[in-house]
N, C-alpha and C positions, 0 to 999 in steps of 0.2 A: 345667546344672551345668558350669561350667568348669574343676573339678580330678579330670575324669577317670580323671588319671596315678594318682590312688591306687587305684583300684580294682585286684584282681587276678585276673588274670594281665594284669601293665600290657600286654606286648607286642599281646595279643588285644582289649582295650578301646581301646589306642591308636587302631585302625584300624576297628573299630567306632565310636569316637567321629565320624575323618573322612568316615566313611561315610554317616553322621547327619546331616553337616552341608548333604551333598548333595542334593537333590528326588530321590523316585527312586518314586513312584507311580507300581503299574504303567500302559506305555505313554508313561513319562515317565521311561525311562532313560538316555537317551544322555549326560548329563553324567555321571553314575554309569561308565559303560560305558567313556568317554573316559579319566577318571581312573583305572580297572585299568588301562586301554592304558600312559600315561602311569608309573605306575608298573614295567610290565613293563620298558619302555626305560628308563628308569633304572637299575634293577639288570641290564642288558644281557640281559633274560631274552627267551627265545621267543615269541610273544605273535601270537593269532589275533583277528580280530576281524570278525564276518561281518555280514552285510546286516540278521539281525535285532539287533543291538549287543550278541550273547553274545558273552562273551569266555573264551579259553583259553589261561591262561598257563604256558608249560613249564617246569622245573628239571631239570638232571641229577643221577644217583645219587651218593649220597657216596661215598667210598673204602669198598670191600668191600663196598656194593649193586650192584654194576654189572649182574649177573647175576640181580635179584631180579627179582621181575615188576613190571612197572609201575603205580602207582599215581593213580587220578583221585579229588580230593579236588570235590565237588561238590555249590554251594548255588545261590541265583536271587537276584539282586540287587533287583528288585522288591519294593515292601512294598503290605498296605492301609493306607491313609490313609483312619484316620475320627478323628473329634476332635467335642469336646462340642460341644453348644449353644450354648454363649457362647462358644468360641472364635475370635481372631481368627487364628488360625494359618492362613497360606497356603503350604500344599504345594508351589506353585510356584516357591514362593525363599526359604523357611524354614527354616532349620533345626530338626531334632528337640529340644526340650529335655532334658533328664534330670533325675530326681530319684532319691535315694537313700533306702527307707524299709528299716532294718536289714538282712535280708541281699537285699532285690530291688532291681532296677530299673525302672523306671518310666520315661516321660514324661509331662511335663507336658501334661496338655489334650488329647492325641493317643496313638493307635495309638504304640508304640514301632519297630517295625520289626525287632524280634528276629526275627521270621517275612521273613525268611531270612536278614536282618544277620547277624548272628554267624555264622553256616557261610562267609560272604563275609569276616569279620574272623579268622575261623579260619585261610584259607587265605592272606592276605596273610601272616599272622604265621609261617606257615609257610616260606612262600618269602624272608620278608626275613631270615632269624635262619639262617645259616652250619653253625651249630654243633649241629643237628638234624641225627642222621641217617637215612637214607630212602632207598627205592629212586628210579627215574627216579617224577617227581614232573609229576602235570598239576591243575591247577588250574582248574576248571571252572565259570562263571560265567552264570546261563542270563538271560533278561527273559522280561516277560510269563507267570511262572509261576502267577500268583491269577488271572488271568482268560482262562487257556483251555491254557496250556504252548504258546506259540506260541515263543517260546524254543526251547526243550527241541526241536520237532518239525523247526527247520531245523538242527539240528547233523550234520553230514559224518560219517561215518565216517572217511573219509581223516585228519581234522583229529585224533584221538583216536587212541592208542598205547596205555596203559592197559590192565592187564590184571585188574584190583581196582577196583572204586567205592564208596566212600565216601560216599553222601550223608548230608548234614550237615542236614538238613531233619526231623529228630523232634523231637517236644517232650518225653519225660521220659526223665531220664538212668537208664540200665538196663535199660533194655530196649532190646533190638537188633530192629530189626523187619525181615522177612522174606520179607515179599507186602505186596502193597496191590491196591487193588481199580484197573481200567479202567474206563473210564465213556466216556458218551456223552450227547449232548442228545439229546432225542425230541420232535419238533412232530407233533401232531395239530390239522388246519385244519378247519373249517366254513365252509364259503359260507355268509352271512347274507343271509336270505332272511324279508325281511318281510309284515306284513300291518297291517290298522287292530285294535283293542281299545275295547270300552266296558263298563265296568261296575265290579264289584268287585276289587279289586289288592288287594298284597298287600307289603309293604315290611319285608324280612326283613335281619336283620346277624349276623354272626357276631362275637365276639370272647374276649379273652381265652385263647387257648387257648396255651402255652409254646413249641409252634415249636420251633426249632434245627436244625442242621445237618444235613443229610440223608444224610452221610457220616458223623460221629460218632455222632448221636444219634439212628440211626433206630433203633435197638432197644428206645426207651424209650417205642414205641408211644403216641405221642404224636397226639391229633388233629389230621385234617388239613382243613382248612377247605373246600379242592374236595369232597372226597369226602363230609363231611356236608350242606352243598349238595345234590351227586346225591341222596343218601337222602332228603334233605327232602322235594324236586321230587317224585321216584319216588313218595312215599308222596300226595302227593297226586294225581299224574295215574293212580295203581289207581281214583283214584275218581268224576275227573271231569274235563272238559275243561279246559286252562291255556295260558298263553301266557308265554314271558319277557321280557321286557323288557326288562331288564338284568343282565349275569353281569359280579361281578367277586371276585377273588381271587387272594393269593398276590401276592409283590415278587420273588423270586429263583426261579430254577428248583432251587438245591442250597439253598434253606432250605423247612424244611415248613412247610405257608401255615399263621400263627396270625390269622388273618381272611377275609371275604368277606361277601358280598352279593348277595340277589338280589331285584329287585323279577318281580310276576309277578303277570298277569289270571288268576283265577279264577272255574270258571263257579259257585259254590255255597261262598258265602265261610264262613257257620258249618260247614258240613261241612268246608272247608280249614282253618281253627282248629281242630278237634276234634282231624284227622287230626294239623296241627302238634303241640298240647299233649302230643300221646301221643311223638309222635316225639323231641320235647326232653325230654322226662324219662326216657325210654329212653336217649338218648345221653351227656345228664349223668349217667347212673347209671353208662354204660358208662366214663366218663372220669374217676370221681370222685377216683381214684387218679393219674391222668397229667395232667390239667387240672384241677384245682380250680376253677381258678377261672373256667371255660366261660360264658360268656354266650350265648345266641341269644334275642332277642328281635325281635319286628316290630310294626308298623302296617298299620290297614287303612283302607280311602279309597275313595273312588270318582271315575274318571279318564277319559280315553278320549285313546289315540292313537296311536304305531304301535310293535309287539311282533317280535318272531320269529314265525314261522306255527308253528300246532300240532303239523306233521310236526318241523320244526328243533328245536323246545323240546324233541320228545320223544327225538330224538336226543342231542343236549346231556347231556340226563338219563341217557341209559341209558349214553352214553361214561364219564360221572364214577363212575355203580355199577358198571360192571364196569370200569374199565380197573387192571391190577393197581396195586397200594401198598404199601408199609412191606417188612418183611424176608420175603426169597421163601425166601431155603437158608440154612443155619447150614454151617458150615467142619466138616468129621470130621476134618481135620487140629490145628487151631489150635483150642483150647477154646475158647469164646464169641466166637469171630470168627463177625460176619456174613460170609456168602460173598458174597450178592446182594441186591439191593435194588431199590426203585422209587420215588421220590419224584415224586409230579402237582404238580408246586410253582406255574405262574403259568398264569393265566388271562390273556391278550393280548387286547386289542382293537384293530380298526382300522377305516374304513371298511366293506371289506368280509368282511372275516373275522374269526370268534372261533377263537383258537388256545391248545392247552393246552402247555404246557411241560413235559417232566419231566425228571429227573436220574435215566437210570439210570447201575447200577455194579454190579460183581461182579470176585471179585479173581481168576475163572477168565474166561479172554476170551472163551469158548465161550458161558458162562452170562450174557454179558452179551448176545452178539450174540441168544442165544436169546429173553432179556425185548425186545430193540428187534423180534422178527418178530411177536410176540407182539402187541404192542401196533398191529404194522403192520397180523395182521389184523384185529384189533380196528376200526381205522381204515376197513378196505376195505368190513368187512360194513355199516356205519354211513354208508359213501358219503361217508365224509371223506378228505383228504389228508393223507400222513405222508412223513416224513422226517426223517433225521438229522445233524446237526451235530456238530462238534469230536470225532469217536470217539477214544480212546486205550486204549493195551490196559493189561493189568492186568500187574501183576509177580508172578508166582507164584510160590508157595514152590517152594525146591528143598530137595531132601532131604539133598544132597551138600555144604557150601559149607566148605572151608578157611578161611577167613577170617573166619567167623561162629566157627567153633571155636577159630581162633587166638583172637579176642576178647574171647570169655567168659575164654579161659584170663588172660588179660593185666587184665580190669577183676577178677578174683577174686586174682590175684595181686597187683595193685594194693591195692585197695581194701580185700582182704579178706572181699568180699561177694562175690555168687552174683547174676550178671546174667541176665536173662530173654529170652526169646524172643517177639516178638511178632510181630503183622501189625494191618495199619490197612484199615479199611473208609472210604477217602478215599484220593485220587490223589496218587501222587508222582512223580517224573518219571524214578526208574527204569524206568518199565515203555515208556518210549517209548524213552530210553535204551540197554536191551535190545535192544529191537528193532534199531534203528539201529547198533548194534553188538556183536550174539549173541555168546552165550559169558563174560560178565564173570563172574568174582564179585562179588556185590553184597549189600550191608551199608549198612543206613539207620542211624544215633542222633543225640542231641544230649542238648543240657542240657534240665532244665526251663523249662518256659514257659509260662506262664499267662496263658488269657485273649486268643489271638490274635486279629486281626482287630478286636479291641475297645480304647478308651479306656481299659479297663483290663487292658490286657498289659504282661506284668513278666516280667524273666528271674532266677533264683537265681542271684547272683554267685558263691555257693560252688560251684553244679552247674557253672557255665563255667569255671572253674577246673579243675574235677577232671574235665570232658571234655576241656577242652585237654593238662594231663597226662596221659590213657590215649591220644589221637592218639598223640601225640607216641612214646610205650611202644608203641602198635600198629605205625606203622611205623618203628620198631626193630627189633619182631620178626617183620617180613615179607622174608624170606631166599631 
């Protein structure tokens, strides 16, 4: 779409548009990163730019803010880049296209980049337009935020003055969100330890099962393909000897695996059919409402050649039935907020090891660290190896916040409507934020958006619109 300029609020699409035209898949920021710089020195503004290519750009208070508290307005320049099938779009040096269907946005063929575009187009429009006014003003820029907040974890406190944060990283306009959960990776290892097999196998597939997000959509008790696996195994090794052969499952550690497989020697192949048939119609009955559409079907054969040994297999097994899954605590603050979670989302292979991946999260840091010990002994009693990657803490609600109150006052004055309070069971990067610099006030919104991460993400031109108007009103009325 090359007429942009119609869209409104032009200022804010303006630089959304240029921002677009940039490559800026995460870990493919630095032209993105260069062009804020570039910009900052232009309008002779302040302008930080550190080793990971986040950038922080400063303004001064307008006349009669001088005294107000400082404000950081803050999104991550970083988008996911997926795109159809047949697309020839190359991420590398493409620009995004745009389409416009009545009141959304779209791009053509690809992810649009709204997930974090506009909080970065918000804050350009911000510092280039005079005639706003605002207290000291920081504009906060992070990379690397969809695959792990490596961004977000090298920012200084030195660099940040700010005494209010803004982030511009929600997707439905009205609600103000107010916790998010901290997470961590969780790896459980097994040494793979084989032996030989002959006889009756057993060549089993999971499919069709809805999956999604482990952070949005773990409450919709969705099957998870690991853990019916375990059940499978379990139910047959009460009855007789087995070996595995092959474990596989799950593509992402934060999506819930909707597939897997296991091939697996059997010493008394109609009695492991029996046992199966009973186990798949108990499970499909148990999912008839969350997975419709469940498939497990297998094969059976006769083979001979090298397996896991029977101690390994039965390991394996027992880690996938007991290791925790899906929502552990419900929030007594926040109605229908999950507190904490567990997601067993990949099964790894490599030469020598089978390793399990999960995605935990809990928007209390305590209750996260507590499911990572959790699983650690789980790991120890079973004489596997654990450990944890990328930890980040969680943003908790506070009870107290000025600025959460000034806001509802301002989008209800505004708008006329009555904005809501939420929290998100999925990470934002207030909570590293936080940390790195204790004591802010902090306030998450944005416009609507639909559909991130996906070929079909689309932003409501009207909701950017009327978020850019309550900014703008908000700091107005931060005195």
């Amino acid at each position: 779409m090359e007429n942009y300029e119609d869209l409104q609020p032009k200022e804010v699409f303006k630089w959304f548009r240029k921002i677009s035209d940039i490559p800026r898949c995460s870990g493919n920021e630095k032209e993105v990163s260069d062009f804020l710089v570039d910009f900052a020195r232009e309008r002779d503004l302040q302008v930080v730019q550190d080793e990971e290519f986040n950038v922080i750009i400063k303004k001064s208070a307008t006349l009669g803010y001088e005294d107000s508290p400082g404000v950081i307005i803050q999104g991550h320049m970083d988008m996911v880049c997926e795109k159809t099938s047949d697309s020839n779009h190359d991420f590398e040096k493409d620009p995004i296209q745009w389409e416009v269907e009545g009141d959304y946005l779209y791009a053509v063929d690809t992810s649009l980049g709204g997930d974090n575009g506009i909080a970065v187009a918000y804050g350009l429009a911000l510092l280039d337009d005079d005639s706003i006014e605002h207290p000291d003003l920081e504009v906060l820029i992070t990379t690397n935020e969809e695959t792990g907040m490596d961004g977000a974890n090298a920012i200084k406190a030195k660099d940040l003055d700010g005494d209010i944060l803004l982030n511009l990283d929600a997707e439905v306009e009205g609600v103000f969100l107010a916790s998010c959960s901290g997470g961590a990776n969780s790896f459980v290892s097994f040494e793979k330890e084989f032996t030989d097999y002959e006889g009756h196998i057993l060549d089993l597939d999971i499919s069709g099962l809805l999956g999604g997000h482990s952070g949005m959509e773990i409450h919709k008790q969705r099957g998870n393909s690991i853990k019916i696996l375990g059940r499978l195994l379990y139910g047959i090794g009460r009855e007789m000897d087995y070996k595995i052969i092959d474990l596989q499952a799950g593509s992402k550690h934060n999506a819930i695996p909707n597939k897997g497989s296991v091939k697996v020697w059997v010493e008394d192949l109609d009695k492991a059919k029996e046992i199966l048939n009973q186990n798949i119609d108990d499970i499909k009955k148990e999912l008839i409402i969350s997975d419709k559409d469940l498939e497990i079907n297998y094969k059976t054969g006769n083979d001979k050649g090298r397996s896991y040994t029977e101690e390994l297999s039965e390991r394996l097994t027992r880690f996938m039935m007991i290791v925790p899954d899906g929502v552990r605590t419900m929030s007594l603050e926040i109605e229908g907020l999950v507190e904490s979670s567990c997601n067993e989302g990949v099964i790894l292979n490599d030469e020598d090891n089978i390793t399990f991946m999960a995605s935990v999260r809990s928007n209390i840091s305590s209750l996260r660290d507590h499911q990572l010990r959790e699983i650690e002994i789980i790991a120890d009693l079973l004489d596997a190896k654990s450990w944890v990657e990328k930890e980040h803490p969680a943003w908790e609600f506070e009870a107290d916040s000025p600025v959460r109150d000034l806001a509802l006052e301002v989008y209800a004055d505004l708008f006329n409507e009555k904005a809501e309070i939420g929290a998100e069971h999925c990470s934002l990067e207030t909570g590293l934020l936080n940390v790195i610099k204790p004591g802010m006030d902090i306030l998450s919104y944005g416009p609507d958006l639909i559909d991130v991460h996906s070929v079909n993400e689309h932003l409501s031109i009207k909701s950017a619109e009327r978020v850019w108007e309550f900014t703008k009103a908000l700091l107005k009325e931060i005195k």
